[in-house]
MIMAR-101725 format. One record per residue (C-alpha): x, y, z; residue number from 1. Coordinates in steps of 0.001 Angstrom, whole numbers, plus 500000, padded with zeros to 6 digits. Example, Ala and Ser with C-alpha at 12.3 -4.5 7.8 and 13.67 -1.06 7.14 Angstrom:
2
+--------+--------+--------+-----+
:      x :      y :      z :  nr :
+--------+--------+--------+-----+
: 512300 : 495500 : 507800 :   1 :
: 513670 : 498940 : 507140 :   2 :
+--------+--------+--------+-----+
***
This chain:
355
+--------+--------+--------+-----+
:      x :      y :      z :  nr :
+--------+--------+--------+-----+
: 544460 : 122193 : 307422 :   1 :
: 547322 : 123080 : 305094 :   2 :
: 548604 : 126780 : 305756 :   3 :
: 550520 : 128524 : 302967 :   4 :
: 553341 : 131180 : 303561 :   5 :
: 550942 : 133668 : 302954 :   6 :
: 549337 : 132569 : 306775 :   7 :
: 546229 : 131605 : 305665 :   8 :
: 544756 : 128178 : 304583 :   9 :
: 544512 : 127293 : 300809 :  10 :
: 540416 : 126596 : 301606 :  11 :
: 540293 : 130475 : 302556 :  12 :
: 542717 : 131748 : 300296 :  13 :
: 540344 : 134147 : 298490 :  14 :
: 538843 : 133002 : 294964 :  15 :
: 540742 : 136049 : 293020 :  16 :
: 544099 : 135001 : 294208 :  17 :
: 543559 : 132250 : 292637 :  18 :
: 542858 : 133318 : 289528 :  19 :
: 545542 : 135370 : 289403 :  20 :
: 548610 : 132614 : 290532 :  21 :
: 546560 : 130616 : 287776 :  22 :
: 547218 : 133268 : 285103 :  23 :
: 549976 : 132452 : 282025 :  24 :
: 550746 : 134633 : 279529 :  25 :
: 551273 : 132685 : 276531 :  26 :
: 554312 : 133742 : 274765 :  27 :
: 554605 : 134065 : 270743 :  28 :
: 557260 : 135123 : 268403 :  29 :
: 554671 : 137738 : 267615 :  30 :
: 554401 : 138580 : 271280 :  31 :
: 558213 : 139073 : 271558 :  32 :
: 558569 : 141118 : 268799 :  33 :
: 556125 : 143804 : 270082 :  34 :
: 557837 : 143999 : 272957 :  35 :
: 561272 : 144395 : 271012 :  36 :
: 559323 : 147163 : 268721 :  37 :
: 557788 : 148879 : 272377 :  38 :
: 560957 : 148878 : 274352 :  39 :
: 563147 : 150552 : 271101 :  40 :
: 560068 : 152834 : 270170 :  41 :
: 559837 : 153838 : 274045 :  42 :
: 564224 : 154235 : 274347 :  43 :
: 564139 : 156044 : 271014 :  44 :
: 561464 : 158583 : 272347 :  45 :
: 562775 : 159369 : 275422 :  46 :
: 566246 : 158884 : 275981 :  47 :
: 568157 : 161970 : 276527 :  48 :
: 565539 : 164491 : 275994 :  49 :
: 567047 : 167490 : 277422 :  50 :
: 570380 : 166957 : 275335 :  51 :
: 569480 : 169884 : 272600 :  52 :
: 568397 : 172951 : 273911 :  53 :
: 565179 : 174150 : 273214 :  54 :
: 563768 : 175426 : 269937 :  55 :
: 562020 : 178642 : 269185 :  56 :
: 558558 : 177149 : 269271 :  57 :
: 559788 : 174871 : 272136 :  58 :
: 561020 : 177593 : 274146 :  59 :
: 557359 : 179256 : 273694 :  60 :
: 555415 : 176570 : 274425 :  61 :
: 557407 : 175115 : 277742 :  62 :
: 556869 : 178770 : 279010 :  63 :
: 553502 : 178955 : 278199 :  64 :
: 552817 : 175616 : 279850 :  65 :
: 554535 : 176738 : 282795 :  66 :
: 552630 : 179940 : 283232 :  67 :
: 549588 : 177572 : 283072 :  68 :
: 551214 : 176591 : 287040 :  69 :
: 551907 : 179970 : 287804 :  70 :
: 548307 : 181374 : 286913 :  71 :
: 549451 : 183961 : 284395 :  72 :
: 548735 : 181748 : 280984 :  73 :
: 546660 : 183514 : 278068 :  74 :
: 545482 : 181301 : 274761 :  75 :
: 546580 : 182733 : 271970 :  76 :
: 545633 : 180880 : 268456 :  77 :
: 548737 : 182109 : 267137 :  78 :
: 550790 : 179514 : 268706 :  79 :
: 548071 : 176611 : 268884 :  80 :
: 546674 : 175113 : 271386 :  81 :
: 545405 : 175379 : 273936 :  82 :
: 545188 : 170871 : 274847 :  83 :
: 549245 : 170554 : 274830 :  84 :
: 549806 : 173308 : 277449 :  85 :
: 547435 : 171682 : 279865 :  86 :
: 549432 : 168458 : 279155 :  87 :
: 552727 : 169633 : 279432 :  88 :
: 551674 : 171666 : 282359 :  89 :
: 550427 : 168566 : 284028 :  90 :
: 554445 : 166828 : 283673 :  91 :
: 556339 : 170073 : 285167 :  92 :
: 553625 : 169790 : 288195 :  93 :
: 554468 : 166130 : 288797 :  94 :
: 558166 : 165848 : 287819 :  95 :
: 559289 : 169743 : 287689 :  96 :
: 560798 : 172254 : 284979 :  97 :
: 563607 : 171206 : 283070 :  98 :
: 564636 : 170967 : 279269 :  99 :
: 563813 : 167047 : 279497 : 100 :
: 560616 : 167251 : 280935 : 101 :
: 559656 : 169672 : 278742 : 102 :
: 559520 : 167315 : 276072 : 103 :
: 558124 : 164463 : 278126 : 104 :
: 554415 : 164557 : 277303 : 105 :
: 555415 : 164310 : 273488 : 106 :
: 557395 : 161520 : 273997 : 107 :
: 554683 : 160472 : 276082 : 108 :
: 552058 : 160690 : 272788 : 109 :
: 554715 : 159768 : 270067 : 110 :
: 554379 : 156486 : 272304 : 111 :
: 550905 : 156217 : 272693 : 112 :
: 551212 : 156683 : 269125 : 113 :
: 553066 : 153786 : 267981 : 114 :
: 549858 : 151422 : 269395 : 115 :
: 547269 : 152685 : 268023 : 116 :
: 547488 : 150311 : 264874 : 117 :
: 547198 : 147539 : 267988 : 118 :
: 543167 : 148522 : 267588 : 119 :
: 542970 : 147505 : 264060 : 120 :
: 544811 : 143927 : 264024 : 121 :
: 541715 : 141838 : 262895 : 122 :
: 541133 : 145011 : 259901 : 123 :
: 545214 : 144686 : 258971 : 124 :
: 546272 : 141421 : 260187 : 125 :
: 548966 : 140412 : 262136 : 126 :
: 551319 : 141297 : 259471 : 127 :
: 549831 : 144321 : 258553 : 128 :
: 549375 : 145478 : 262039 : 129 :
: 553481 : 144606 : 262931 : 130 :
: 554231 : 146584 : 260062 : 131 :
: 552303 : 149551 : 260673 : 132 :
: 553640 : 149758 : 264094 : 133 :
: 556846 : 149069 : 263185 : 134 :
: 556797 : 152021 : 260306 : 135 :
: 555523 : 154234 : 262930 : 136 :
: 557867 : 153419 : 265915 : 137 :
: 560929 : 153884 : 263713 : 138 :
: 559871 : 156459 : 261345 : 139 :
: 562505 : 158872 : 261844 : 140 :
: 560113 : 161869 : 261162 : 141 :
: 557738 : 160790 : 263877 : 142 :
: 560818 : 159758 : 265947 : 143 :
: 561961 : 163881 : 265950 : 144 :
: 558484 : 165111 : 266511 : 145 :
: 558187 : 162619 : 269612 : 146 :
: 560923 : 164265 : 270792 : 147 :
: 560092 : 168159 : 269937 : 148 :
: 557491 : 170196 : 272359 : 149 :
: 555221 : 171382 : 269484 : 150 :
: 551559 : 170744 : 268524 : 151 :
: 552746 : 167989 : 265641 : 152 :
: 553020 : 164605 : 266979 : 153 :
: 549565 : 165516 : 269762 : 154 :
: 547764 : 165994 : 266483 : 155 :
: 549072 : 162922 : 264603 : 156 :
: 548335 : 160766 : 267898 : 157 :
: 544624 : 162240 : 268097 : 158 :
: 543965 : 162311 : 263948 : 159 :
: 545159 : 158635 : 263728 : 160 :
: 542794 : 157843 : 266901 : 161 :
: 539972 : 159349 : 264945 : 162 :
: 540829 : 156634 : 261965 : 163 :
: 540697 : 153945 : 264751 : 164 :
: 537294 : 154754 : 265875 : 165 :
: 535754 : 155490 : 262642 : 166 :
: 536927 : 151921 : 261100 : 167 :
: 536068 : 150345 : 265240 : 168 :
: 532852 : 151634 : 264665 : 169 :
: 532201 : 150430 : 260999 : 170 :
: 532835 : 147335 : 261333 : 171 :
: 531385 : 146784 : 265357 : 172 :
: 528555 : 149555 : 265095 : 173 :
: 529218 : 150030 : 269442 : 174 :
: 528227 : 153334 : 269972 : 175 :
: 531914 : 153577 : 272725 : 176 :
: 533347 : 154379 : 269301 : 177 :
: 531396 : 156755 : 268225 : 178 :
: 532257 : 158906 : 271814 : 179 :
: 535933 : 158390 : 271121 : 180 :
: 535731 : 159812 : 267285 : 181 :
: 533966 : 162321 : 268989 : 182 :
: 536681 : 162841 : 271771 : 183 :
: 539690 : 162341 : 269464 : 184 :
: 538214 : 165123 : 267146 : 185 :
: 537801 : 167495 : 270100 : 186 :
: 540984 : 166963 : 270964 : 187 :
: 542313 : 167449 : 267962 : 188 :
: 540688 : 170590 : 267594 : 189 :
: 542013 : 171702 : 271097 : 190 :
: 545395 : 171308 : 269456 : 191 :
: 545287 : 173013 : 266161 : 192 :
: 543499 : 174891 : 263493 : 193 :
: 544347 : 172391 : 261034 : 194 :
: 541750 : 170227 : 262203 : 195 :
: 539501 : 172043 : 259977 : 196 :
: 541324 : 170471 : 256705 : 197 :
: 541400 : 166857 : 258440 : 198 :
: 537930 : 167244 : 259021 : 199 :
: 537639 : 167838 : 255404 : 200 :
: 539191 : 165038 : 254582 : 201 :
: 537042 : 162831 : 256641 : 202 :
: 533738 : 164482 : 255897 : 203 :
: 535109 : 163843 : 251647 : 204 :
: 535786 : 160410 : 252586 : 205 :
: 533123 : 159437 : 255033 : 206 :
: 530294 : 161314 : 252014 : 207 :
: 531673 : 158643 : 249110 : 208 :
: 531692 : 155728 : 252051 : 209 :
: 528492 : 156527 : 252671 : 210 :
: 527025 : 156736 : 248972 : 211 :
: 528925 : 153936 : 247766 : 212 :
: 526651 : 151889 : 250707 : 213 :
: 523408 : 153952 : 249803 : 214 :
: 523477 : 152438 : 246474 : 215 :
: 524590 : 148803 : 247125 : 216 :
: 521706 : 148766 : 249760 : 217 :
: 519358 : 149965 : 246557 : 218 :
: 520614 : 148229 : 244116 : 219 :
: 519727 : 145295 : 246003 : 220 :
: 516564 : 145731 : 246710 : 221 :
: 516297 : 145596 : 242920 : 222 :
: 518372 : 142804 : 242261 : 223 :
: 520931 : 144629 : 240022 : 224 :
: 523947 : 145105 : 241988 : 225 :
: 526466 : 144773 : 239463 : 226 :
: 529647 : 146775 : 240074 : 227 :
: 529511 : 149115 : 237535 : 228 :
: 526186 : 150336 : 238474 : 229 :
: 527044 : 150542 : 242508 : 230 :
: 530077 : 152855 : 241169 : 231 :
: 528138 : 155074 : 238927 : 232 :
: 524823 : 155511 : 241374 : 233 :
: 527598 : 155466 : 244430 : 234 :
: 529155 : 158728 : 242223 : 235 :
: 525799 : 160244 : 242143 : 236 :
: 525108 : 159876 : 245743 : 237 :
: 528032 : 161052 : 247285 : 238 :
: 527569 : 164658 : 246935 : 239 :
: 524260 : 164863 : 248656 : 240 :
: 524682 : 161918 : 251123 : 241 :
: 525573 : 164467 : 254112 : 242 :
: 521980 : 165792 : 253086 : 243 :
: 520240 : 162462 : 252433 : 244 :
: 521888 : 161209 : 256503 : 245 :
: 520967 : 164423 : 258121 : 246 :
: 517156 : 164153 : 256961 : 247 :
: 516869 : 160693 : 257607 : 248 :
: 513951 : 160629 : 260295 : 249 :
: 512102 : 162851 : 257851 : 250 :
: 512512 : 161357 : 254357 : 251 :
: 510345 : 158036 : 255097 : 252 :
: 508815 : 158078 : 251922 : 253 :
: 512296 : 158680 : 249661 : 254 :
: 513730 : 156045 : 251889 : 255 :
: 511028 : 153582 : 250988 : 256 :
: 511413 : 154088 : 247446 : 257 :
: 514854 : 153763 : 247498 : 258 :
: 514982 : 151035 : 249146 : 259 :
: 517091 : 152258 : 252089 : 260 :
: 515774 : 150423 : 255583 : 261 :
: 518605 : 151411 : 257939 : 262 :
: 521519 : 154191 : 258047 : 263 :
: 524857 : 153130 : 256704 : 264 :
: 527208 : 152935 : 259963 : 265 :
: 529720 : 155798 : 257417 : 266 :
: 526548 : 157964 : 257552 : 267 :
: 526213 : 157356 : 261354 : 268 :
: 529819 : 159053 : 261733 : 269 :
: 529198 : 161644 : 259269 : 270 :
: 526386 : 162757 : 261448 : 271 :
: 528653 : 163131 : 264504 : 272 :
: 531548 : 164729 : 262393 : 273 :
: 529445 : 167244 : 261018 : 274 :
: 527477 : 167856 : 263797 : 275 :
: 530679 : 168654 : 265827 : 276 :
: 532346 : 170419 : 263357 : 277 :
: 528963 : 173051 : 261896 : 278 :
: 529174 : 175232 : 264911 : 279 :
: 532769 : 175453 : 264931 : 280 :
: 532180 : 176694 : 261034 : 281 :
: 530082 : 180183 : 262241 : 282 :
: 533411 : 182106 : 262013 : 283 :
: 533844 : 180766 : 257892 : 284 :
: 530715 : 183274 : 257499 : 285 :
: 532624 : 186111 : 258576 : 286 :
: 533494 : 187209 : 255040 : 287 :
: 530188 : 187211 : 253705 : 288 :
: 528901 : 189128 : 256330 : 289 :
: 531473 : 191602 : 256047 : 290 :
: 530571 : 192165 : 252432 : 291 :
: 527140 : 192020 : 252858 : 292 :
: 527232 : 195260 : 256063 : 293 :
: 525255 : 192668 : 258754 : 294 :
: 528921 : 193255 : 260789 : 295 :
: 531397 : 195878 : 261124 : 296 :
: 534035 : 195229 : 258596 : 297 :
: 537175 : 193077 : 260167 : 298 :
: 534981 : 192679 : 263724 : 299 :
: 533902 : 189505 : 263817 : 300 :
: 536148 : 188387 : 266520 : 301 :
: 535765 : 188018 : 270179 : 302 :
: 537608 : 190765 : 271435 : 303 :
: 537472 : 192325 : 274755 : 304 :
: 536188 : 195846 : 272395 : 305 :
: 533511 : 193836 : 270092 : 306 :
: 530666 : 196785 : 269368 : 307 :
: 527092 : 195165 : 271044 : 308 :
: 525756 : 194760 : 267135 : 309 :
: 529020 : 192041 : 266281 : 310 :
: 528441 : 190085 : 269902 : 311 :
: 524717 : 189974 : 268854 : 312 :
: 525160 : 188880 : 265152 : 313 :
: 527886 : 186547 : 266299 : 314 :
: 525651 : 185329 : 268966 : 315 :
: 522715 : 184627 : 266472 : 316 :
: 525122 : 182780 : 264206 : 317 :
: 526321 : 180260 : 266630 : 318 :
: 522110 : 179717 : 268003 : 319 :
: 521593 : 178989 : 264126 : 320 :
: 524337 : 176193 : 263793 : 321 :
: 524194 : 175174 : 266914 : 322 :
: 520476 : 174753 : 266799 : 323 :
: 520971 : 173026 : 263479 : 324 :
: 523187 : 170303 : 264848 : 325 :
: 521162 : 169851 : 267658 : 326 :
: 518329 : 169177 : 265628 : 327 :
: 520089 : 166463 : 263181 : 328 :
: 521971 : 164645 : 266192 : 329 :
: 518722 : 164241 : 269066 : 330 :
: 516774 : 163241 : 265427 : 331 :
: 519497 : 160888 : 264899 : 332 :
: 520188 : 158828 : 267848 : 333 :
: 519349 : 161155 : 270623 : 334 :
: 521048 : 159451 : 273774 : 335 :
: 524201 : 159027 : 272214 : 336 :
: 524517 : 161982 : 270442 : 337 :
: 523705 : 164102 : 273471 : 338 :
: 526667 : 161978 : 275090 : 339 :
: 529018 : 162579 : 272582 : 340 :
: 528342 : 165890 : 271681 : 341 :
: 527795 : 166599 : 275627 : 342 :
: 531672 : 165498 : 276599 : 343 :
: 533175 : 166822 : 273490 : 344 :
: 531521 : 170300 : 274271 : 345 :
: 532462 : 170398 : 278037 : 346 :
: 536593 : 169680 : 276926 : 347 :
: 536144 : 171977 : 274525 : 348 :
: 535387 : 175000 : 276896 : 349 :
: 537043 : 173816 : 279215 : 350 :
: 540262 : 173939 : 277395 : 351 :
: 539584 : 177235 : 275558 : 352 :
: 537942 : 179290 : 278554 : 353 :
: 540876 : 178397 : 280739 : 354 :
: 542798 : 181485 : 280270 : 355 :
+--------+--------+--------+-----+
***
């Protein structure tokens, strides 16, 4: 019996040691070079953090974050928030206060940030994909806001995450990507208002993606999918294509007619988009209400003072939309909606009730 330095014989050396002195890592030029783009991305980000002092905003949010520790935080939209405090938080608890940590968990996303095009190589190719991380790693824009403590780069990181899943789940259709579009949106959301005009964005986008497959799927069925005529009927079904996806279960017989025998995978994600998004859209009806006397006028806001006939309006509002979306995801795909929806609502509150 042969016995190896380790003190034990090769015949009982166990089967996963093995397999893991067996292991090579086969190097390529392309291999190499991501490392070269990683290690410079990574030095750029977070050498010498704590050289400038803080900015303004900086200054605001490091405290903030810190009072987070100290148990005397209080979320206030004006400055944002509320995912980045938790974050930052989370470094000064592990590695302490300073001007360099404070900027640690955006260096920390700026590098997350630079391989996230890693997820679409076989959509961009390896030269496409080298590039795009290569733009991104050295982009001097992205470089500063890697290395400032404000809400930018956590939203670039989480907005380009959404554009991962979406395409992941297009061309894969694995419902994993489906709960990360959903997660990336949320935390998005958690980080700033302006999520409302990326959503836009994605809701235009995914609403012409998902017409644009409406009518190919048609036209085929009647053998006349010429690419003038998917353009034009694509044009016509774009506006209404949110409406068309949400009523899917329910329109059988317009679905039969037209041809349509399964959801576009676009008009899978516009369902969890909008979903997410329609409650989070009660407080757009504020105006209206205003005008129309339903609420007193400037009230509709949670506030400590709220008269009993706001709390109950506002409360009716949210049962409405929420109730809606609801109804259109469990319709849907119920298991994975409720999932989705489920994990996206419980960071949600948990982020913006922690105050």
């Amino acid at each position: 019996m042969t016995v190896g330095a380790a003190g034990f014989s090769r015949e009982r050396r166990p089967a996963y040691l093995d397999r893991i002195l067996a292991m090579r890592v086969a190097l390529s030029w392309e291999t190499l070079l991501y490392v070269a783009i990683f290690t410079a991305a990574f030095g750029l980000r977070f050498w010498d953090l704590g050289a400038r002092a803080l900015h303004h905003d900086e200054s605001i949010h490091a405290q903030w974050s810190w009072g987070l520790l100290q148990g005397n935080y209080k979320h206030d939209p004006i400055f944002h928030g509320p995912f980045y405090y938790h974050a930052q938080a989370l470094v000064f608890l592990i590695f302490g206060a300073s001007d360099y940590t404070a900027r640690v968990s955006a260096a920390l996303f700026g590098s997350a940030l630079v391989a996230l095009p890693l997820l679409l190589r076989r959509r961009l190719g390896a030269v496409g994909t080298m590039a795009a991380v290569a733009f991104i790693a050295f982009s001097p824009t992205l470089v500063y806001f890697s290395r400032f403590f404000r809400e930018d780069i956590y939203m670039a990181f989480f907005t380009l995450a959404m554009v991962v899943a979406m395409w992941r789940y297009v061309a894969e259709g694995r419902d994993r990507w489906l709960i990360i579009f959903a997660l990336a949106f949320t935390g998005s959301m958690t980080t700033k208002e302006a999520t409302y005009l990326t959503t836009a964005v994605f809701l235009v986008f995914l609403s012409v993606h998902t017409g644009v497959e409406l009518a190919r799927e048609q036209l085929e069925s009647l053998g006349k999918n010429e690419g003038w005529r998917r353009a034009v009927l694509g044009a016509a079904l774009a506006p209404i294509a949110w409406g068309i996806v949400a009523l899917w279960p329910v329109i059988g017989g317009v679905r039969k007619r037209s041809g349509w025998e399964r959801m576009p995978r676009p008009g899978d994600l516009l369902i969890m988009l909008g979903t997410l998004i329609l409650p989070l859209l009660t407080a757009f009806l504020k105006s209206p209400l205003d005008h129309a006397g339903i609420v007193a006028k400037g009230r509709l806001t949670c506030a400590p003072d709220m008269p009993t006939s706001d709390i109950i309006a506002l409360g009716g509002l949210f049962l409405v939309t929420g109730s809606a979306a609801a109804f259109v995801g469990l319709q849907w795909r119920a298991r994975t909606w409720a999932i989705a929806f489920g994990a996206s609502t419980l960071v949600y509150l948990t982020l913006m009730a922690s105050h």
